[in-house]
mmCIF file of the N, C-alpha and C atoms, coordinates in Angstrom:
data_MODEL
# 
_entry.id   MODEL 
# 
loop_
_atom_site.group_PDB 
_atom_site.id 
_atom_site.type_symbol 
_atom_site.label_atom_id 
_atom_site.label_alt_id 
_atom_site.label_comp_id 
_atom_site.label_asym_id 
_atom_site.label_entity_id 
_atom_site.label_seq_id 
_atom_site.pdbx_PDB_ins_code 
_atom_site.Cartn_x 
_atom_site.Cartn_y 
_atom_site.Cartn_z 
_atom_site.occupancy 
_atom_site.B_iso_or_equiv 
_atom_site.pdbx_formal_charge 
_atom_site.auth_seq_id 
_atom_site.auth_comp_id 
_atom_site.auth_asym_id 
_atom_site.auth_atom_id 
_atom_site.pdbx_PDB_model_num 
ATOM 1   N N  . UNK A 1 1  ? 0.826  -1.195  0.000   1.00 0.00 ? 1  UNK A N  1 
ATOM 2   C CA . UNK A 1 1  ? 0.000  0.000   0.000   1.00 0.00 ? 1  UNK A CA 1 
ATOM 3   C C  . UNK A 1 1  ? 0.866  1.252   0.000   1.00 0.00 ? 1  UNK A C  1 
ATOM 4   N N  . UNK A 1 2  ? 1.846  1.357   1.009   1.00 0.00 ? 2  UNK A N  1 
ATOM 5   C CA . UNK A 1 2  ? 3.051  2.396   0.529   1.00 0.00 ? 2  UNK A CA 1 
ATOM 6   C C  . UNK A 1 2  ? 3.171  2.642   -0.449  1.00 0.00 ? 2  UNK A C  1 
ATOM 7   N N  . UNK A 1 3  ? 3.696  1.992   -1.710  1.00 0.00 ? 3  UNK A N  1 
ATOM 8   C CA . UNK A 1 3  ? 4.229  1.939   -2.984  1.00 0.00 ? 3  UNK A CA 1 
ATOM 9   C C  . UNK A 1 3  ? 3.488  2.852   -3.549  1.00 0.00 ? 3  UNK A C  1 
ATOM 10  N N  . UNK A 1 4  ? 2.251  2.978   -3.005  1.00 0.00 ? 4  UNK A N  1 
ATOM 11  C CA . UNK A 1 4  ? 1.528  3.192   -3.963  1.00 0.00 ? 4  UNK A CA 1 
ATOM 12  C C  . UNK A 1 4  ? 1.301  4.827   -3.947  1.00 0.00 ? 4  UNK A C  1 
ATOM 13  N N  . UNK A 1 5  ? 1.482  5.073   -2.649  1.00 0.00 ? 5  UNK A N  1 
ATOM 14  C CA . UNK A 1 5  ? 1.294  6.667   -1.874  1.00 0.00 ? 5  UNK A CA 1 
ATOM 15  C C  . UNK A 1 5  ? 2.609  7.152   -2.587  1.00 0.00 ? 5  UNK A C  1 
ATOM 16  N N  . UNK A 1 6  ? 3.624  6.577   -2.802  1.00 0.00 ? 6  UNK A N  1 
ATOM 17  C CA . UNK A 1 6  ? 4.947  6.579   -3.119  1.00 0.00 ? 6  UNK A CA 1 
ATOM 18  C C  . UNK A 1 6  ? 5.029  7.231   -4.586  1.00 0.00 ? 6  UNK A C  1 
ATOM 19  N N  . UNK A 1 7  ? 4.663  6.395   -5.350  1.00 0.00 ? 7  UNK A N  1 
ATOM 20  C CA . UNK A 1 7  ? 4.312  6.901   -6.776  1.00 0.00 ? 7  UNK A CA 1 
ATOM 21  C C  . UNK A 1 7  ? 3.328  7.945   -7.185  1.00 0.00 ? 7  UNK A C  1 
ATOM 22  N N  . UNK A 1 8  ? 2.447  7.982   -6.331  1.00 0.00 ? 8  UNK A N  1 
ATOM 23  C CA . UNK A 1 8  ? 1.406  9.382   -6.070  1.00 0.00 ? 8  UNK A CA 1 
ATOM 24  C C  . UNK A 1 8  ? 2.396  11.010  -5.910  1.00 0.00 ? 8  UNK A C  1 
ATOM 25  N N  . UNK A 1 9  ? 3.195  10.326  -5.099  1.00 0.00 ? 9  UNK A N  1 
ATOM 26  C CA . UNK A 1 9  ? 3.688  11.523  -4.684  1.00 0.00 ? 9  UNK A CA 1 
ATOM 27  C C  . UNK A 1 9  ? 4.717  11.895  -5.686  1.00 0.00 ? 9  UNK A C  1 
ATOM 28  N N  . UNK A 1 10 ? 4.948  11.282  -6.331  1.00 0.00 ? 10 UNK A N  1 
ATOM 29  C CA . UNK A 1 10 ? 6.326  11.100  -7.274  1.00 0.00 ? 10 UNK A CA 1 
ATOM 30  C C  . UNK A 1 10 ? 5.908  12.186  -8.446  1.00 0.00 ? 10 UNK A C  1 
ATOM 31  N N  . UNK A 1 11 ? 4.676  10.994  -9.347  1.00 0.00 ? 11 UNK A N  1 
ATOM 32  C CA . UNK A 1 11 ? 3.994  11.524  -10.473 1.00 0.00 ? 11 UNK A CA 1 
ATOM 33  C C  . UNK A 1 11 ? 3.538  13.290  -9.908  1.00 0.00 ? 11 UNK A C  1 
ATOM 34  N N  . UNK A 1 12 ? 2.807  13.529  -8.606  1.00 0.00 ? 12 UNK A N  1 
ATOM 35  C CA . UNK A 1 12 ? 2.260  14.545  -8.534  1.00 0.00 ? 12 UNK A CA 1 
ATOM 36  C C  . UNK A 1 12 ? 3.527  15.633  -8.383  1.00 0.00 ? 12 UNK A C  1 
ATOM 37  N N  . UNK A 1 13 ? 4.757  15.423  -7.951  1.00 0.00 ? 13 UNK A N  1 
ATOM 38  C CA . UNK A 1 13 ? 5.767  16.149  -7.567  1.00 0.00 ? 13 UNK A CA 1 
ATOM 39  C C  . UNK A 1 13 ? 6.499  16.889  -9.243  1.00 0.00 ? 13 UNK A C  1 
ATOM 40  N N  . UNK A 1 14 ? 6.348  15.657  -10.608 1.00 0.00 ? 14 UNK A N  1 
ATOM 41  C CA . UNK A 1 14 ? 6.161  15.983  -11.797 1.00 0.00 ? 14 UNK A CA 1 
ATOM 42  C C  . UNK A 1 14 ? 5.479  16.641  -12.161 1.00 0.00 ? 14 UNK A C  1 
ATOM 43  N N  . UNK A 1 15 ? 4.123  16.797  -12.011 1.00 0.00 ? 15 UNK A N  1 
ATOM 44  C CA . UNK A 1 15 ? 3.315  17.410  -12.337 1.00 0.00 ? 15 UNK A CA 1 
ATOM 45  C C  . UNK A 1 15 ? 3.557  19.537  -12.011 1.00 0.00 ? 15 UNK A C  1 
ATOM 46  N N  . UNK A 1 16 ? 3.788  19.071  -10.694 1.00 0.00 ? 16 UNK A N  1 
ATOM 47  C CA . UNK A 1 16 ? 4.627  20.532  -10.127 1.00 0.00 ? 16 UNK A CA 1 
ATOM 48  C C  . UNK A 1 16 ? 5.138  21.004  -10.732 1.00 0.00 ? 16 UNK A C  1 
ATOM 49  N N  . UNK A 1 17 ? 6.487  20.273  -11.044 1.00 0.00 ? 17 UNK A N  1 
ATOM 50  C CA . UNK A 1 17 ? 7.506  20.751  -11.727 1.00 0.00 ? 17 UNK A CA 1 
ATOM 51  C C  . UNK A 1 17 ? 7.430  21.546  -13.125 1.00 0.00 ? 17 UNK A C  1 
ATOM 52  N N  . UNK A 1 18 ? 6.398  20.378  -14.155 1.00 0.00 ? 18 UNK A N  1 
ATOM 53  C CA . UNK A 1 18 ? 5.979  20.991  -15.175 1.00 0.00 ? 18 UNK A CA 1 
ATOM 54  C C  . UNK A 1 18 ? 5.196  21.934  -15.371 1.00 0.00 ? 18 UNK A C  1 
ATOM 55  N N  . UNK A 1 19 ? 4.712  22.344  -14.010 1.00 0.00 ? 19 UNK A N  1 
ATOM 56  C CA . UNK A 1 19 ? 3.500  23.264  -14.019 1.00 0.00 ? 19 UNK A CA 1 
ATOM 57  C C  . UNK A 1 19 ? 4.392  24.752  -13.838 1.00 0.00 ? 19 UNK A C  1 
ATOM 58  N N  . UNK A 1 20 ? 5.028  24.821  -12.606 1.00 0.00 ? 20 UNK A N  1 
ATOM 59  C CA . UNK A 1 20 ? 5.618  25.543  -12.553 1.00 0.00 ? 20 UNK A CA 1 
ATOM 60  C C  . UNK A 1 20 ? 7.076  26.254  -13.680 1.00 0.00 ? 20 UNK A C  1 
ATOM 61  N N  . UNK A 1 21 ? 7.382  25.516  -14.549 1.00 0.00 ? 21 UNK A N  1 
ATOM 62  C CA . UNK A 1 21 ? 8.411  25.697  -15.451 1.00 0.00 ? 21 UNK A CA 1 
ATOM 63  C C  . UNK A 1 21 ? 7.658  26.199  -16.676 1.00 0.00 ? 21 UNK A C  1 
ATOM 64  N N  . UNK A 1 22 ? 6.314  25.466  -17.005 1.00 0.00 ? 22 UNK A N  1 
ATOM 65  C CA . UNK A 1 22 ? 5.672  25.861  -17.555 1.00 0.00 ? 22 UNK A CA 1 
ATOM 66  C C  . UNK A 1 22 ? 4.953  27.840  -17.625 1.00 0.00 ? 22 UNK A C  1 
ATOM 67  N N  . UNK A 1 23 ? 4.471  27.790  -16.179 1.00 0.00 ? 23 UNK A N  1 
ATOM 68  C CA . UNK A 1 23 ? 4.725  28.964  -16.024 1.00 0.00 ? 23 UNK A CA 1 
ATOM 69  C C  . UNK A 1 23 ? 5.084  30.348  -15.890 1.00 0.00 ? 23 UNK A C  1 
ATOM 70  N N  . UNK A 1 24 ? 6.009  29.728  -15.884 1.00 0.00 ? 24 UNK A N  1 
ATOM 71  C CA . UNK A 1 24 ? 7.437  30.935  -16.114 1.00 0.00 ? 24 UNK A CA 1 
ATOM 72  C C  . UNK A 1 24 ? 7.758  30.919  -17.376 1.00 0.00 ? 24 UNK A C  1 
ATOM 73  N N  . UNK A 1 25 ? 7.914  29.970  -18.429 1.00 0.00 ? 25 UNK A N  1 
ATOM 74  C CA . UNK A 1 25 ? 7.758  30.265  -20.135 1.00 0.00 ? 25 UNK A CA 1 
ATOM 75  C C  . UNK A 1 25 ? 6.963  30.725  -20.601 1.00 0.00 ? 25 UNK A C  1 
ATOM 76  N N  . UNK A 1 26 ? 5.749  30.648  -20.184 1.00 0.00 ? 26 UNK A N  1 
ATOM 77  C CA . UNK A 1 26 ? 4.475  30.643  -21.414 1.00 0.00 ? 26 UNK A CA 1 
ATOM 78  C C  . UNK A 1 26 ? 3.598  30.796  -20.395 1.00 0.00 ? 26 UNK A C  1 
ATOM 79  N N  . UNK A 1 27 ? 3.661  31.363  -19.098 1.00 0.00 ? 27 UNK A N  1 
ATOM 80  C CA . UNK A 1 27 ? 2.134  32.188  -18.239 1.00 0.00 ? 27 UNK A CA 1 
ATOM 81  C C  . UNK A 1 27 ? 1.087  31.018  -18.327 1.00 0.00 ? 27 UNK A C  1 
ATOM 82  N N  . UNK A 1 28 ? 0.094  31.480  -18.047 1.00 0.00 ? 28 UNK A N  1 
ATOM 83  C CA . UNK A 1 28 ? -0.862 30.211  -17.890 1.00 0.00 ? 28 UNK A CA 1 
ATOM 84  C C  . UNK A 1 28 ? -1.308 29.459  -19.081 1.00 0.00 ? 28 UNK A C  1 
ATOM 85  N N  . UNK A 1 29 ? -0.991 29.730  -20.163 1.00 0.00 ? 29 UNK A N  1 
ATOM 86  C CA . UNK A 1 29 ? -1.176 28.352  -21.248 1.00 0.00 ? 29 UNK A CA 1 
ATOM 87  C C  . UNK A 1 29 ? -0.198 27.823  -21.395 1.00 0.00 ? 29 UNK A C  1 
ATOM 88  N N  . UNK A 1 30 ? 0.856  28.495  -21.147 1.00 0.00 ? 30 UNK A N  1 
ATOM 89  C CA . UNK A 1 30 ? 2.402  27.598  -20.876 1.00 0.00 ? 30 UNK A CA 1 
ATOM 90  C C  . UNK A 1 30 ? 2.157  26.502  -20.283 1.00 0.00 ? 30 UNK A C  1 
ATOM 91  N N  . UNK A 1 31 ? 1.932  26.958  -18.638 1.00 0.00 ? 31 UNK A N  1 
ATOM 92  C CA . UNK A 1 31 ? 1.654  25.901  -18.022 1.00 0.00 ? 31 UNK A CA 1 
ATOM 93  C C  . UNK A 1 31 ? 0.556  25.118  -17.902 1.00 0.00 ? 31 UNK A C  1 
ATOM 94  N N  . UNK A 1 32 ? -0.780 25.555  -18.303 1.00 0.00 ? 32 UNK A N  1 
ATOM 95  C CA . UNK A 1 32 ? -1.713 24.264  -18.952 1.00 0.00 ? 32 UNK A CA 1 
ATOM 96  C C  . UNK A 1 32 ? -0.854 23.222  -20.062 1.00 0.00 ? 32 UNK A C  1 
ATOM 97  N N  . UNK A 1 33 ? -0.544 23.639  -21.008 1.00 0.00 ? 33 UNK A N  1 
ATOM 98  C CA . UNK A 1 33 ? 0.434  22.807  -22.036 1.00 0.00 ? 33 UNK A CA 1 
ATOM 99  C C  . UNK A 1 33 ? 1.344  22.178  -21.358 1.00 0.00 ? 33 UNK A C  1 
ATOM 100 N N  . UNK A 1 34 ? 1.817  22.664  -20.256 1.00 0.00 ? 34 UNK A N  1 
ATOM 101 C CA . UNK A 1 34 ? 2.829  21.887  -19.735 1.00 0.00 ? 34 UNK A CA 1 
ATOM 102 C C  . UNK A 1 34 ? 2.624  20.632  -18.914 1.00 0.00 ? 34 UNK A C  1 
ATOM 103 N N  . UNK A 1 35 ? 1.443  21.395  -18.491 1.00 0.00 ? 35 UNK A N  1 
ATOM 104 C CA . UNK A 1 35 ? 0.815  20.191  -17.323 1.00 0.00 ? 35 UNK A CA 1 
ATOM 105 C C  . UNK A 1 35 ? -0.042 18.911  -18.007 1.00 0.00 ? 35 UNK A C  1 
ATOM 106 N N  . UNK A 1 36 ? -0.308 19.318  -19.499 1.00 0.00 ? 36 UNK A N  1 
ATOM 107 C CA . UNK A 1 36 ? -1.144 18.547  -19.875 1.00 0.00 ? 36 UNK A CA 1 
ATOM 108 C C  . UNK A 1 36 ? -0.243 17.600  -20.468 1.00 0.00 ? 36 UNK A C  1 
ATOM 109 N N  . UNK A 1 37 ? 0.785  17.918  -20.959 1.00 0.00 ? 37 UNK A N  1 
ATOM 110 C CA . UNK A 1 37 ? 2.148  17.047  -21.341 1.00 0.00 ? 37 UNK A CA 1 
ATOM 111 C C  . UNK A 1 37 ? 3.071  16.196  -20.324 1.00 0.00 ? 37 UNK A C  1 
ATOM 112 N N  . UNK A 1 38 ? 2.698  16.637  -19.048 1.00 0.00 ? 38 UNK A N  1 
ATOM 113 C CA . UNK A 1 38 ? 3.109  16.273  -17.979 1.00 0.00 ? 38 UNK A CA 1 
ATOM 114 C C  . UNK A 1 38 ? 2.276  14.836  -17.635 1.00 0.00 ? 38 UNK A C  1 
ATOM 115 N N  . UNK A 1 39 ? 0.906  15.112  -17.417 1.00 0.00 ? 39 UNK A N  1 
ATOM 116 C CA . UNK A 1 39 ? -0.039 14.141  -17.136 1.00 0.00 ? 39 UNK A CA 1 
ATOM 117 C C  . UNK A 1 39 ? 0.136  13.354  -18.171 1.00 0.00 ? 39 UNK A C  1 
ATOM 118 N N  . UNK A 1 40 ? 0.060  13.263  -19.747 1.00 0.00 ? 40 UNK A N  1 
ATOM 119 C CA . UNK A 1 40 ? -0.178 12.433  -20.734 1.00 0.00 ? 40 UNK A CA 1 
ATOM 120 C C  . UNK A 1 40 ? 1.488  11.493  -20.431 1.00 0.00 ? 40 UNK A C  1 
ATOM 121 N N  . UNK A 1 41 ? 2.452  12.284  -19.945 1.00 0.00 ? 41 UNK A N  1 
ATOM 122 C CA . UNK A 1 41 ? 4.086  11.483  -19.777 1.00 0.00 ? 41 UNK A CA 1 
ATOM 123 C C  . UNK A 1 41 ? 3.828  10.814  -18.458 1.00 0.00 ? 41 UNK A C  1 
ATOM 124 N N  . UNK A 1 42 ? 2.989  11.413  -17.255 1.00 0.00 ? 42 UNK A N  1 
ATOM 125 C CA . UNK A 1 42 ? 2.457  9.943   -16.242 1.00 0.00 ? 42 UNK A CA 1 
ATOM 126 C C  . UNK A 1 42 ? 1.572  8.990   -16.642 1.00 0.00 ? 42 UNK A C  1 
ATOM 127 N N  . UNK A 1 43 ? 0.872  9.020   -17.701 1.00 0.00 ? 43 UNK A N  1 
ATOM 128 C CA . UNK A 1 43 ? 0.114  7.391   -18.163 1.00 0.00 ? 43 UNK A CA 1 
ATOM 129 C C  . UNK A 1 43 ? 0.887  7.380   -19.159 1.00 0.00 ? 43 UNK A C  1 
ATOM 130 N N  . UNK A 1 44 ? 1.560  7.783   -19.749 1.00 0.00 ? 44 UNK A N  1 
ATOM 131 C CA . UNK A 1 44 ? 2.697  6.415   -20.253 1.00 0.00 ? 44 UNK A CA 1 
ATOM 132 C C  . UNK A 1 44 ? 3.389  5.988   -19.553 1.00 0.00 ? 44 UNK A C  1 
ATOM 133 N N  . UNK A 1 45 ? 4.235  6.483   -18.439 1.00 0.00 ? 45 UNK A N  1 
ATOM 134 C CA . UNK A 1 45 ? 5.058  5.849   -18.109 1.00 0.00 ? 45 UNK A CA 1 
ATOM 135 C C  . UNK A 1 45 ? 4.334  5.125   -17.180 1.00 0.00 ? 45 UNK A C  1 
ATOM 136 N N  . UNK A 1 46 ? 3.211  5.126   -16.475 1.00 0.00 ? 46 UNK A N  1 
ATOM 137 C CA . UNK A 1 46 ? 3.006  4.303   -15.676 1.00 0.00 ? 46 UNK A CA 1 
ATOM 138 C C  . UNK A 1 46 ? 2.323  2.678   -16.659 1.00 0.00 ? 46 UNK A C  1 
ATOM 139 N N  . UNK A 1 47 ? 1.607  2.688   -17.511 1.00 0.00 ? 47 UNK A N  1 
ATOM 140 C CA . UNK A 1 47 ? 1.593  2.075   -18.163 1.00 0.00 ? 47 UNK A CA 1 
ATOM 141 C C  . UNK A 1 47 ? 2.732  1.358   -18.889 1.00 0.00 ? 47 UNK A C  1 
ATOM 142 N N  . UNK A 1 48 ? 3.600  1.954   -19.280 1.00 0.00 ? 48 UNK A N  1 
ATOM 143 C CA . UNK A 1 48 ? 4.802  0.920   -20.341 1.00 0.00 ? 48 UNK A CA 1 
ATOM 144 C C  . UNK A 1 48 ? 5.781  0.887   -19.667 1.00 0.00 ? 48 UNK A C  1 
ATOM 145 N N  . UNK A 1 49 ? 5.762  1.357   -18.413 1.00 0.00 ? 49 UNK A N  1 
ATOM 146 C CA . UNK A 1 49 ? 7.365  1.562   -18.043 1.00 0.00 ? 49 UNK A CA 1 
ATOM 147 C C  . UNK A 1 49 ? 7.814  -0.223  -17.411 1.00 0.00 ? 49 UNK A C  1 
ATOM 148 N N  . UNK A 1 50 ? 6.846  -0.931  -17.503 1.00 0.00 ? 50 UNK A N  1 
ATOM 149 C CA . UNK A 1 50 ? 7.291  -2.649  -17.505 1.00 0.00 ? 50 UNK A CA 1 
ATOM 150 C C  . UNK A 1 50 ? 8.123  -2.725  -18.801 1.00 0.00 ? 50 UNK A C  1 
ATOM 151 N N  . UNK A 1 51 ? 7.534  -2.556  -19.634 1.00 0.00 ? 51 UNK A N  1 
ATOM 152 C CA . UNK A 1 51 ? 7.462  -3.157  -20.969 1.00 0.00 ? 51 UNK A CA 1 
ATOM 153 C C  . UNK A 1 51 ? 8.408  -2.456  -21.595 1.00 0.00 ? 51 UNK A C  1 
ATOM 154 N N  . UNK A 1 52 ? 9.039  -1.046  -21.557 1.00 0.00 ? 52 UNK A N  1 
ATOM 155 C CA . UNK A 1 52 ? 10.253 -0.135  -21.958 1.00 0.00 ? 52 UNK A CA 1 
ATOM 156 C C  . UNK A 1 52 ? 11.554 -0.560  -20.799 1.00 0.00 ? 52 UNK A C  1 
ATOM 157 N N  . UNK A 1 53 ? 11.298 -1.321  -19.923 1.00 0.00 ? 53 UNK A N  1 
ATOM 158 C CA . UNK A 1 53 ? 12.494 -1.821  -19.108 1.00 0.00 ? 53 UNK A CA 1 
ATOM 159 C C  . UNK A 1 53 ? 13.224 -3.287  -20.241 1.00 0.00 ? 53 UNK A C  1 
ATOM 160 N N  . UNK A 1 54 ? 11.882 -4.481  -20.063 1.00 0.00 ? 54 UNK A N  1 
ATOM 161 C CA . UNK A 1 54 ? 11.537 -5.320  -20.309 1.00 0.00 ? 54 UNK A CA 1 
ATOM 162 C C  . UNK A 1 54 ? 13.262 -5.309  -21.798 1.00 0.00 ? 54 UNK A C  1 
ATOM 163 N N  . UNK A 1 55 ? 12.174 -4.813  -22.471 1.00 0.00 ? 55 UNK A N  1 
ATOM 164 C CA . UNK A 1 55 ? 12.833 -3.898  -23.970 1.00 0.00 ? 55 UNK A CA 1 
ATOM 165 C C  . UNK A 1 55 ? 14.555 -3.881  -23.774 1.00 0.00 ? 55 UNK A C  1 
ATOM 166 N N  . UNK A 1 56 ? 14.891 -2.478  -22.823 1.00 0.00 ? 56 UNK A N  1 
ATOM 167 C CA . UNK A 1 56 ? 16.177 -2.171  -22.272 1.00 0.00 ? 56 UNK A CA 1 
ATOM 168 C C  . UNK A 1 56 ? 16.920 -3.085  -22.340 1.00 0.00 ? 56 UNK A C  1 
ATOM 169 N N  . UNK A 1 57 ? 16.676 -4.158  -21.942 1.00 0.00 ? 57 UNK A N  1 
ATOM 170 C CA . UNK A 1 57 ? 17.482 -5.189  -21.465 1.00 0.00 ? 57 UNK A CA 1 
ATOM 171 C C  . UNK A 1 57 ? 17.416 -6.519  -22.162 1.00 0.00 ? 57 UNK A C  1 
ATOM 172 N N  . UNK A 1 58 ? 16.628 -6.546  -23.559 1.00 0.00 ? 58 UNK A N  1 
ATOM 173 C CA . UNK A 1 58 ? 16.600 -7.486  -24.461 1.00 0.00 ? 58 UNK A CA 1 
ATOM 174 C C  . UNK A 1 58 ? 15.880 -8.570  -23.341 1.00 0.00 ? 58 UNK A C  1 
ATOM 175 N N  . UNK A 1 59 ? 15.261 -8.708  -22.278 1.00 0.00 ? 59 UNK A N  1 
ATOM 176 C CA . UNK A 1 59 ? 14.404 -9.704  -21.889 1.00 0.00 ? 59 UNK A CA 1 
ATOM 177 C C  . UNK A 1 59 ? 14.003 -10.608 -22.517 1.00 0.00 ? 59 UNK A C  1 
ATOM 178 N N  . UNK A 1 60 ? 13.938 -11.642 -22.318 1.00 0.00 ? 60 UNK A N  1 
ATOM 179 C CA . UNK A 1 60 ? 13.611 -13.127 -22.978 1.00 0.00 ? 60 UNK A CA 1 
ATOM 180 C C  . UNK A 1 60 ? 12.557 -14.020 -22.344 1.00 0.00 ? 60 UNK A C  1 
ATOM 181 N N  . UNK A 1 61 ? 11.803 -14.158 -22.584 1.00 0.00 ? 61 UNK A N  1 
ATOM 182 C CA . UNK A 1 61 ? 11.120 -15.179 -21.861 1.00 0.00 ? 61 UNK A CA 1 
ATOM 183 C C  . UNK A 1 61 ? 11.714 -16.737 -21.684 1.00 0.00 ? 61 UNK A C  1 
ATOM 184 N N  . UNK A 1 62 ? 11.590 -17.013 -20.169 1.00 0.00 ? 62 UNK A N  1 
ATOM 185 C CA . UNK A 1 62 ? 12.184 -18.498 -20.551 1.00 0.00 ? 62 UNK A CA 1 
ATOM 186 C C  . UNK A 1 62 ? 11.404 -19.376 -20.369 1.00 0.00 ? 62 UNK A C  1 
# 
C-alpha cells in the first residue's frame, strides 16, 4: 500500500515541476500545455514503463 502513496507523490511532484516551469515560459497556457504534457508522460510511463524496461534489457522469456 506504501508503494503506492509513493508513486502518487512522485507523479504529482512531476506534475509541479511541469507546471511551474511551464509557467514561467508561457504564463498560464504555458503551463496548462505543460501540465497537460506532464499528465499524458504519467500514463505512459506508468503504463509501459514494464514493458520499456523489459525492452532495455533485451528480456527473454524463458
Amino acid at each position: 500500500m506504501f508503494n503506492w502513496f509513493k508513486t502518487g507523490i512522485l507523479m504529482a511532484a512531476i506534475m509541479a515541476l511541469f507546471g511551474v516551469i511551464g509557467m514561467m515560459l508561457g504564463g498560464k497556457q504555458g503551463m496548462l500545455m505543460a501540465l497537460v504534457f506532464g499528465g499524458a508522460m504519467n500514463v505512459f510511463s506508468y503504463w509501459f514503463s514494464d514493458r520499456m524496461v523489459l525492452r532495455m534489457y533485451n528480456a527473454r522469456e524463458v
